[in-house]
C-alpha positions in Angstrom: -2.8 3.7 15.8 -5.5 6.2 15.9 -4.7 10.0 15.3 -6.7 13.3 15.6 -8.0 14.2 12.6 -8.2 18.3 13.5 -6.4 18.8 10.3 -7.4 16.7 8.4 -9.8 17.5 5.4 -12.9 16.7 4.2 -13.3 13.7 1.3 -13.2 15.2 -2.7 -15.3 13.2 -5.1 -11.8 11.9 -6.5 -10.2 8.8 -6.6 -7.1 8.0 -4.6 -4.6 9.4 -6.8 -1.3 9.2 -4.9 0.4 6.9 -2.2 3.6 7.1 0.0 4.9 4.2 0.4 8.2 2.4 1.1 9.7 0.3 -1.0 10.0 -3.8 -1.4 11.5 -4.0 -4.7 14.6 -3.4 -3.4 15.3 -6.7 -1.9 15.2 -9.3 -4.4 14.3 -12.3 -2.1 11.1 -10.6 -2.0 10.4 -9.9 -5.4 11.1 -13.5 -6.4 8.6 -14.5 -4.1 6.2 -12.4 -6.1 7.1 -13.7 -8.9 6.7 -17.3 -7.6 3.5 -16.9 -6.6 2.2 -15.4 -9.7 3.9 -18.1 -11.6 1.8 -20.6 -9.1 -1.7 -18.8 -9.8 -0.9 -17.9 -13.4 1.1 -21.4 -14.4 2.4 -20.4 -18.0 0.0 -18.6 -19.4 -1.6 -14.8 -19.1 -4.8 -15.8 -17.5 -6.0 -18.2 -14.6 -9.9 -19.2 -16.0 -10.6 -21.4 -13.5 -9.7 -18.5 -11.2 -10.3 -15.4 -12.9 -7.5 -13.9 -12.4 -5.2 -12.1 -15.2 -1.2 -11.0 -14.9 -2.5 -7.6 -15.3 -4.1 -7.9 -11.9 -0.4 -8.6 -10.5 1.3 -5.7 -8.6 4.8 -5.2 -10.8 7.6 -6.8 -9.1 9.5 -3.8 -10.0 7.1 -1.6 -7.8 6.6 -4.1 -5.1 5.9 -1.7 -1.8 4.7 -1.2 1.3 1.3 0.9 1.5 1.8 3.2 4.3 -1.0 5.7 3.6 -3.4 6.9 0.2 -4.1 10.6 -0.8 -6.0 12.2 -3.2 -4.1 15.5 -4.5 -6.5 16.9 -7.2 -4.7 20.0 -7.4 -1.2 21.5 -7.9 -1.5 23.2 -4.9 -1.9 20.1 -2.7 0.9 18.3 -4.5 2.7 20.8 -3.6 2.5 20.3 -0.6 2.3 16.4 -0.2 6.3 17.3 -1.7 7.0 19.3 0.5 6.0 17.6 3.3 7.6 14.6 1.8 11.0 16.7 1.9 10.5 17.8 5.1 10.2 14.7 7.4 12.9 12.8 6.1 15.1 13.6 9.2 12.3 12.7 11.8 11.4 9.1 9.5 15.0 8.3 10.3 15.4 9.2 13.8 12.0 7.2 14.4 13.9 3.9 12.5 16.7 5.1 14.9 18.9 5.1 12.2 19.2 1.2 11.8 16.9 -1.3 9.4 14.1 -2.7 10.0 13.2 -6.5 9.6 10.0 -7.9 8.2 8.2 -10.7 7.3 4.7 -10.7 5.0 2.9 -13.6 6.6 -0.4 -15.2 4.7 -2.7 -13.4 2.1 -5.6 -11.3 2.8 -8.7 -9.3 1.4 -8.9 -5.7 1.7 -12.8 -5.3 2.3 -14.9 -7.8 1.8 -15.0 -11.2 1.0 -12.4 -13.2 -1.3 -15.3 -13.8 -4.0 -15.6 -9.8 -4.3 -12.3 -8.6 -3.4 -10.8 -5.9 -5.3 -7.4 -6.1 -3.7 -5.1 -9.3 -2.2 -2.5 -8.1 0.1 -0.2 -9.5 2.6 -0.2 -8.4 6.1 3.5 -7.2 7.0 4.9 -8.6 10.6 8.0 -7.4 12.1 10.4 -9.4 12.9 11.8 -9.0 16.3 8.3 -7.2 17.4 10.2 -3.9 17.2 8.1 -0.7 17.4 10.5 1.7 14.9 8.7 0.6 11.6 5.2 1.8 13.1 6.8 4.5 14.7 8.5 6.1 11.4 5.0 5.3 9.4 3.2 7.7 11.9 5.8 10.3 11.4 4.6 10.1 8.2 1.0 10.1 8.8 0.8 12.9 11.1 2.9 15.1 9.3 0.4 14.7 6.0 -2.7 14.6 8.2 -0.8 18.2 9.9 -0.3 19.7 6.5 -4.3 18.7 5.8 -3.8 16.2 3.2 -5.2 13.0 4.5 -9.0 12.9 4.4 -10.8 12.8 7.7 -12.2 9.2 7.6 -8.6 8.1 6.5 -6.8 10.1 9.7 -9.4 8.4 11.7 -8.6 4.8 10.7 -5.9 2.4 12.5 -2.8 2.0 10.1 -3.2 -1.3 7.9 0.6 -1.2 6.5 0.3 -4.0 4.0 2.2 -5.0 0.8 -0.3 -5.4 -2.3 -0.2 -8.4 -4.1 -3.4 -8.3 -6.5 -5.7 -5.4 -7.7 -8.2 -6.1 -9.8 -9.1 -2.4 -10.6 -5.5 -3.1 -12.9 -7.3 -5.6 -15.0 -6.3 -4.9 -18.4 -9.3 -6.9 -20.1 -12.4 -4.9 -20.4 -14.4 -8.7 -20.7 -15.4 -10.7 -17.4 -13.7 -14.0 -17.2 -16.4 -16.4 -16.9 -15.9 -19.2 -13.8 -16.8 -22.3 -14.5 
């Protein structure tokens, strides 16, 4: 899904410092999945050395989502606005989902940017089940309202949508030291 980026803004020297996104944490099947596979890479203990990977580095269960698009709102002003927006395209997300739930399925793990040795974040791709347009639909409501309002930076309104559930982001690694591989 490509979409115009005429009002879209140019890129702040800031990091990301706000998502919307919808919500996985809600259904507990998924969330024990999580939790299963961090159990499996983690075993019983904080840190996988072998690995170098560290709980810390573990979306929360609790916050489990769906990444549907980043902003960076470095002012009052603009999260203003992101609100506002937010408020205002409630009705048109739910006439997009025609006012029924949506199925999915996160099939496999995969590396935002890059390779797995340098990868920063582990996500799963998200598949809907059934093939059923409305979830992509609703997500570009979304999109186009907060590229509209001029909140979305221009080389993010000119990318295709990558909705994808976050599993691992090593930017949340609570120890300062570099686990050493073996």
């Amino acid at each position: 899904m490509m979409m115009s980026s005429s009002e879209a803004t140019t890129s702040q020297n800031v990091d990301y410092t706000h998502f919307v996104s919808l919500p996985l944490s809600i259904h507990r099947e998924m969330v024990n999945k999580l939790i299963n596979l961090q159990k499996s890479v983690l075993g019983t203990t904080q840190v996988n050395q072998d690995l170098g990977i560290e709980k810390s580095m573990f979306i929360n269960p609790k916050t489990f989502h769906l990444t549907v698009l980043m902003l960076k709102l470095w002012n009052k002003d603009r999260l203003e606005a992101a609100s506002e927006v937010m408020r205002s395209i409630s009705p048109k997300v739910i006439d997009a989902l025609e006012r029924r739930p949506v199925s999915i399925r996160l099939k496999g793990l995969e590396c935002m940017r890059g390779s797995p040795a340098k990868a920063y974040v582990v996500y799963a791709p998200v598949e809907v089940i059934g093939g059923e347009a409305r979830l992509l639909r609703a997500c570009q409501v979304i999109i186009n309202a907060f590229t509209e309002a001029g909140l979305v930076l221009e080389k993010d309104a000119n990318q295709k949508l990558k909705l994808h559930a976050t599993i691992m982001n090593a930017r949340h690694r609570k120890s300062k030291k570099k686990i050493r591989k073996n």
